[in-house]
TIRO-2110 file (N, C-alpha, C; in Angstrom, 1 decimal):
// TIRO-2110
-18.8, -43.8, 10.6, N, 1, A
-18.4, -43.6, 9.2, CA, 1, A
-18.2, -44.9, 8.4, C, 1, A
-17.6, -46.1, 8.9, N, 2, A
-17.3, -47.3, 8.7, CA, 2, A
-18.6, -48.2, 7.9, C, 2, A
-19.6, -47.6, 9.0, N, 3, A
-21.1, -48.6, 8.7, CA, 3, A
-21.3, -47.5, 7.8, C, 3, A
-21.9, -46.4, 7.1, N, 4, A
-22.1, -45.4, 6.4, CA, 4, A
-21.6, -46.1, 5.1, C, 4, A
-20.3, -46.2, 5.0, N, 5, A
-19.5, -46.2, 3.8, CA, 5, A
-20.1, -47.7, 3.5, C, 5, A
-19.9, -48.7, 4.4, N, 6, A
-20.1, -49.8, 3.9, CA, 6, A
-21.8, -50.3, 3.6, C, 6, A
-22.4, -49.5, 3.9, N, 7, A
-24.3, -49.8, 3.6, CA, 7, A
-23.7, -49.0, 2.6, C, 7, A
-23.6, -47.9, 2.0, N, 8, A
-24.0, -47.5, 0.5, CA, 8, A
-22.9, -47.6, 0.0, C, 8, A
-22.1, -48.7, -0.1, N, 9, A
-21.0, -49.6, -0.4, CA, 9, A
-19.9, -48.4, -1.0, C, 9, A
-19.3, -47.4, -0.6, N, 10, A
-18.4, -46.4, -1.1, CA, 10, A
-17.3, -46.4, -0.3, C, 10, A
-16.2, -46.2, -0.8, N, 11, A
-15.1, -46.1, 0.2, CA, 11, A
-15.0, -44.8, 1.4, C, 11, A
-14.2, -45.3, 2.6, N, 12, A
-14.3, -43.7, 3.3, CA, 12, A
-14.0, -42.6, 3.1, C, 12, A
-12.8, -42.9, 2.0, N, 13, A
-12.2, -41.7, 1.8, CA, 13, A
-13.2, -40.6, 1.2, C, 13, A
-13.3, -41.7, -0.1, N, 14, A
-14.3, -40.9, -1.1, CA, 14, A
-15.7, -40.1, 0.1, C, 14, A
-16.2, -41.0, 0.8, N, 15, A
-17.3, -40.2, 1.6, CA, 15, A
-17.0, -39.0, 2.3, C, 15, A
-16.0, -39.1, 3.0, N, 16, A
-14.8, -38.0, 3.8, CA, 16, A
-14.7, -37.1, 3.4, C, 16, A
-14.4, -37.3, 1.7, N, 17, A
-13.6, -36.0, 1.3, CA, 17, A
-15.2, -35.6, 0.3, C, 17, A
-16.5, -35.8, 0.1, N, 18, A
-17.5, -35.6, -0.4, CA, 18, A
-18.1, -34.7, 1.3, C, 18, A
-18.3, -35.1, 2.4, N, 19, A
-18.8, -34.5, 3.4, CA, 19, A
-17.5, -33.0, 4.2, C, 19, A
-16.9, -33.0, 3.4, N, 20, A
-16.1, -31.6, 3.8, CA, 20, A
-15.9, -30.6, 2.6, C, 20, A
-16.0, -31.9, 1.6, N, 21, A
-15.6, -30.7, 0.8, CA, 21, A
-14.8, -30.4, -0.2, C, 21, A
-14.0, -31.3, 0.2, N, 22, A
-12.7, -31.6, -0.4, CA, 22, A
-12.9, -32.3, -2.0, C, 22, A
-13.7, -33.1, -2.6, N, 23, A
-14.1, -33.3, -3.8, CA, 23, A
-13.8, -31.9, -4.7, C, 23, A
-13.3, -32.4, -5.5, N, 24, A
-13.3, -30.9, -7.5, CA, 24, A
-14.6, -31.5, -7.8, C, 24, A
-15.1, -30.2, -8.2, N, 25, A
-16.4, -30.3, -8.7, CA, 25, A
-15.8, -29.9, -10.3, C, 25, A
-17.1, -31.0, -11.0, N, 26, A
-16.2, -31.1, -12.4, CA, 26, A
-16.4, -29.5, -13.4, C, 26, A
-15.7, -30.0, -14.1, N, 27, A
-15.5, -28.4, -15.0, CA, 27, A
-16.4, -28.8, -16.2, C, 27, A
-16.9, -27.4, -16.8, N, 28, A
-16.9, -27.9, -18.4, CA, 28, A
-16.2, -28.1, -19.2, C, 28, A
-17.1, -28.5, -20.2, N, 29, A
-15.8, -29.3, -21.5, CA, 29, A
-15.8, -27.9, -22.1, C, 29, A
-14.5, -27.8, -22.9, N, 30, A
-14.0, -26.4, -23.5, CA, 30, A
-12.6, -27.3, -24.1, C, 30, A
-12.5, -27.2, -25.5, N, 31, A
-11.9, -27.5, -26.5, CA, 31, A
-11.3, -26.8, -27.4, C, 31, A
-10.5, -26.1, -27.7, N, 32, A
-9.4, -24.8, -28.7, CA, 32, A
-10.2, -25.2, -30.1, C, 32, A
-10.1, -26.7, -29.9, N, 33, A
-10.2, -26.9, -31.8, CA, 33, A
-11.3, -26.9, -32.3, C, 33, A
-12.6, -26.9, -30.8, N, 34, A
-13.8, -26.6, -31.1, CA, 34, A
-14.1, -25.7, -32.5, C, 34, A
-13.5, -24.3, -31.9, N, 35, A
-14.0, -23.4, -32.8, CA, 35, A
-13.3, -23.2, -34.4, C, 35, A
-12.4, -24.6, -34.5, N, 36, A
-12.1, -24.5, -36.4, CA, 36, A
-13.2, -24.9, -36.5, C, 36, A
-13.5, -26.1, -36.0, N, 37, A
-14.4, -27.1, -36.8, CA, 37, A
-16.0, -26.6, -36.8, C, 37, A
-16.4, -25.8, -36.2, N, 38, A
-17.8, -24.8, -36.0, CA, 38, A
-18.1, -24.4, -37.5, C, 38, A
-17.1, -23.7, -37.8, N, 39, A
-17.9, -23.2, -39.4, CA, 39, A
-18.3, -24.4, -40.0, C, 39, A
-17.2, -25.5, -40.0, N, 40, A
-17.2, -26.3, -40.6, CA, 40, A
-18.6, -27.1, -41.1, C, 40, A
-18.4, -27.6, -39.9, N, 41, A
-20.0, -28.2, -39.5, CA, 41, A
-21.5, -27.0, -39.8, C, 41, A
-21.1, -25.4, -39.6, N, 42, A
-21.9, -25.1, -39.8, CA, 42, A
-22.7, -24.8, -41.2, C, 42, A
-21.4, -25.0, -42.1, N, 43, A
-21.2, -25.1, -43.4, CA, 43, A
-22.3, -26.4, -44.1, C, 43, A
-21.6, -27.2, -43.2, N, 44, A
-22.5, -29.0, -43.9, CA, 44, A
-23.6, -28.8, -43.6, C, 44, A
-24.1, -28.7, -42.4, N, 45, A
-25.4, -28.2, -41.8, CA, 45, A
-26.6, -27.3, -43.0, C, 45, A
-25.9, -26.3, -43.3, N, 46, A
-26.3, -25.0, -44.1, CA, 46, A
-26.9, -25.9, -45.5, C, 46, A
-26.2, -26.8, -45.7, N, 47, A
-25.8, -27.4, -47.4, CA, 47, A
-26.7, -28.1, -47.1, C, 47, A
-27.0, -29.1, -46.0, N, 48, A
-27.5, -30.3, -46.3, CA, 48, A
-28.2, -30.3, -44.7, C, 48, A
-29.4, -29.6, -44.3, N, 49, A
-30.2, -29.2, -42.9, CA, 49, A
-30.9, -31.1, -42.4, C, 49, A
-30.8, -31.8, -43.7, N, 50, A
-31.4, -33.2, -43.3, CA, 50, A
-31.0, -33.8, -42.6, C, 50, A
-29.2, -33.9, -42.5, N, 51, A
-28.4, -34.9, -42.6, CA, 51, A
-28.3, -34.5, -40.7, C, 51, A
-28.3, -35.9, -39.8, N, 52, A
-27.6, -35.9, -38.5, CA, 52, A
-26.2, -35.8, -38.2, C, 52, A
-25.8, -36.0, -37.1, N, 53, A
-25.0, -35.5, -36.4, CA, 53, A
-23.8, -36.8, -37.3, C, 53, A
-24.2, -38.0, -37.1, N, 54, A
-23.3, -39.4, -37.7, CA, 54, A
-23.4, -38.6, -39.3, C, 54, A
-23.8, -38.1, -40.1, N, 55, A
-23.9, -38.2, -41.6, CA, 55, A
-22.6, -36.8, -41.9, C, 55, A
-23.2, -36.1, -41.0, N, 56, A
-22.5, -34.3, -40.9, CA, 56, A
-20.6, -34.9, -40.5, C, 56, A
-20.5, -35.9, -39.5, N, 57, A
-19.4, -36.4, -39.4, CA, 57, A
-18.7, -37.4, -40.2, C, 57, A
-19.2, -38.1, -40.6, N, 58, A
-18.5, -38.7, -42.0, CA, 58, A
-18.4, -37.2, -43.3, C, 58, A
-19.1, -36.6, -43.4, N, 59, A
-18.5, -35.9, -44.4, CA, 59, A
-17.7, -34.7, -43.9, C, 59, A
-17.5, -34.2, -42.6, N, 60, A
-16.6, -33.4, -42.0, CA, 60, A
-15.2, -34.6, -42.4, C, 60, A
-15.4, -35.4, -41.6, N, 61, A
-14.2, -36.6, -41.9, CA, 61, A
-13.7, -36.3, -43.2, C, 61, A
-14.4, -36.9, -43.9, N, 62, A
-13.8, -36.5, -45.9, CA, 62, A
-13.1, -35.4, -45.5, C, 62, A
-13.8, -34.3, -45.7, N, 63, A
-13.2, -33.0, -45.8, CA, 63, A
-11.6, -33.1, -45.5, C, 63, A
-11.6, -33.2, -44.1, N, 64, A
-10.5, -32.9, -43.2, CA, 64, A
-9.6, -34.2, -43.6, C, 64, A
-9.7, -35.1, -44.0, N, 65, A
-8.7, -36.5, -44.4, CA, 65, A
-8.4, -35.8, -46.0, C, 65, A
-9.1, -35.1, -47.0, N, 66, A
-8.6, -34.7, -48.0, CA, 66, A
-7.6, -33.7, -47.9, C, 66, A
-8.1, -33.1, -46.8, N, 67, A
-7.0, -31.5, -46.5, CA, 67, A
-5.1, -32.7, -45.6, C, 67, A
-5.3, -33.5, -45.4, N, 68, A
-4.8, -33.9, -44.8, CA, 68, A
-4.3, -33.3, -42.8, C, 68, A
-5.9, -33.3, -42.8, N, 69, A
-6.0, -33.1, -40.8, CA, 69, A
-6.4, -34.1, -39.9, C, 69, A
-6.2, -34.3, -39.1, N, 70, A
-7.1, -35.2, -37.9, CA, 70, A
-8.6, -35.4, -38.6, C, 70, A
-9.1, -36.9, -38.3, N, 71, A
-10.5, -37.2, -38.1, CA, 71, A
-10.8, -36.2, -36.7, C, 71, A
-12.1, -36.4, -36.4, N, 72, A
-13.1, -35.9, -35.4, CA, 72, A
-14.0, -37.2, -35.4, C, 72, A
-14.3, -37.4, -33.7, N, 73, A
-15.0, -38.2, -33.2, CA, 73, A
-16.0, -38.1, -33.2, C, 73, A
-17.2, -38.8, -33.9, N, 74, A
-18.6, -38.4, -33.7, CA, 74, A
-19.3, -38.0, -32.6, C, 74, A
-19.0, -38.4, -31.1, N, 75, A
-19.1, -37.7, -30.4, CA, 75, A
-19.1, -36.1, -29.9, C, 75, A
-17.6, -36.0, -30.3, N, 76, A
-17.5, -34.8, -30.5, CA, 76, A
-18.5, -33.7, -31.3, C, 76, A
-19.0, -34.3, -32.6, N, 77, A
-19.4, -33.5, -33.7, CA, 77, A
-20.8, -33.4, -33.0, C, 77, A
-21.4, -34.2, -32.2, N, 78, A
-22.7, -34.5, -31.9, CA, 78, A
-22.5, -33.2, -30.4, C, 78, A
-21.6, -33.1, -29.6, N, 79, A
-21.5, -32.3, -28.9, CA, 79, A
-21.3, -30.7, -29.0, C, 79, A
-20.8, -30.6, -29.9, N, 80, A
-20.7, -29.3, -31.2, CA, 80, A
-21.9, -29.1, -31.4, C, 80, A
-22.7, -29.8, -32.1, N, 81, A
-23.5, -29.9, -32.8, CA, 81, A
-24.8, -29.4, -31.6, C, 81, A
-24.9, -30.2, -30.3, N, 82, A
-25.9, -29.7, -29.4, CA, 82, A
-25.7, -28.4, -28.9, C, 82, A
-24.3, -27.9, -29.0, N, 83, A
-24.2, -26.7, -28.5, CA, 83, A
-24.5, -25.2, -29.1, C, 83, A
-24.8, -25.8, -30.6, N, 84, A
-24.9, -24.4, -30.7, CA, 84, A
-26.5, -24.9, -31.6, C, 84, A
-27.4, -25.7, -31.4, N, 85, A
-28.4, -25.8, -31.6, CA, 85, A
-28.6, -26.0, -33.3, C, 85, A
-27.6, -27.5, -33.9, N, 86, A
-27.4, -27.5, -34.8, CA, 86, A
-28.1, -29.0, -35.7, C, 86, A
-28.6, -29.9, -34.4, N, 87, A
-29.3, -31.2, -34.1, CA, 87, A
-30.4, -30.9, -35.1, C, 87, A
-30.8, -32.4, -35.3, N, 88, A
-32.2, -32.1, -36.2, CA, 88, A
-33.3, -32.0, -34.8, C, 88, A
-34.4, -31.7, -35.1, N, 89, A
-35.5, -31.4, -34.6, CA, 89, A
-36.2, -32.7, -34.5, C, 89, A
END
């Protein structure tokens, strides 16, 4: 196990607990606030079908800083945005 771990330079543990089993296999991402910000975005989208995922997020931003709420990370908006098939083409 010692030579194993150390040719594909990983520790044993990590190897140990990947060959039994013992590793969490990752979850998906699932977010509550997802579903405010959906219309939202589906809204900007609707208005303006040109604009990317960075353009749709600066003016979600506006919005939400006028209402006085949290920003949203472009990432995020870009992840939203892939999931419900909202990306430009």
């Amino acid at each position: 196990m010692k030579t194993v771990s150390s040719v594909l330079e990983v520790s044993r543990s990590n190897l140990h607990d990947r060959l039994n089993g013992s590793a969490k296999p990752r979850r998906g991402y699932h977010k509550a606030q997802d579903a405010v910000v959906l219309p939202r975005i589906q809204a900007l989208v609707a208005k303006r079908p040109t604009y990317g995922y960075r353009r749709i997020t600066a003016l979600l931003n506006r919005q939400l800083r006028s209402e006085g709420l949290a920003a949203v990370n472009h990432k995020r908006v870009y992840r939203i945005m892939e999931r419900n098939n909202l990306l430009l083409q």
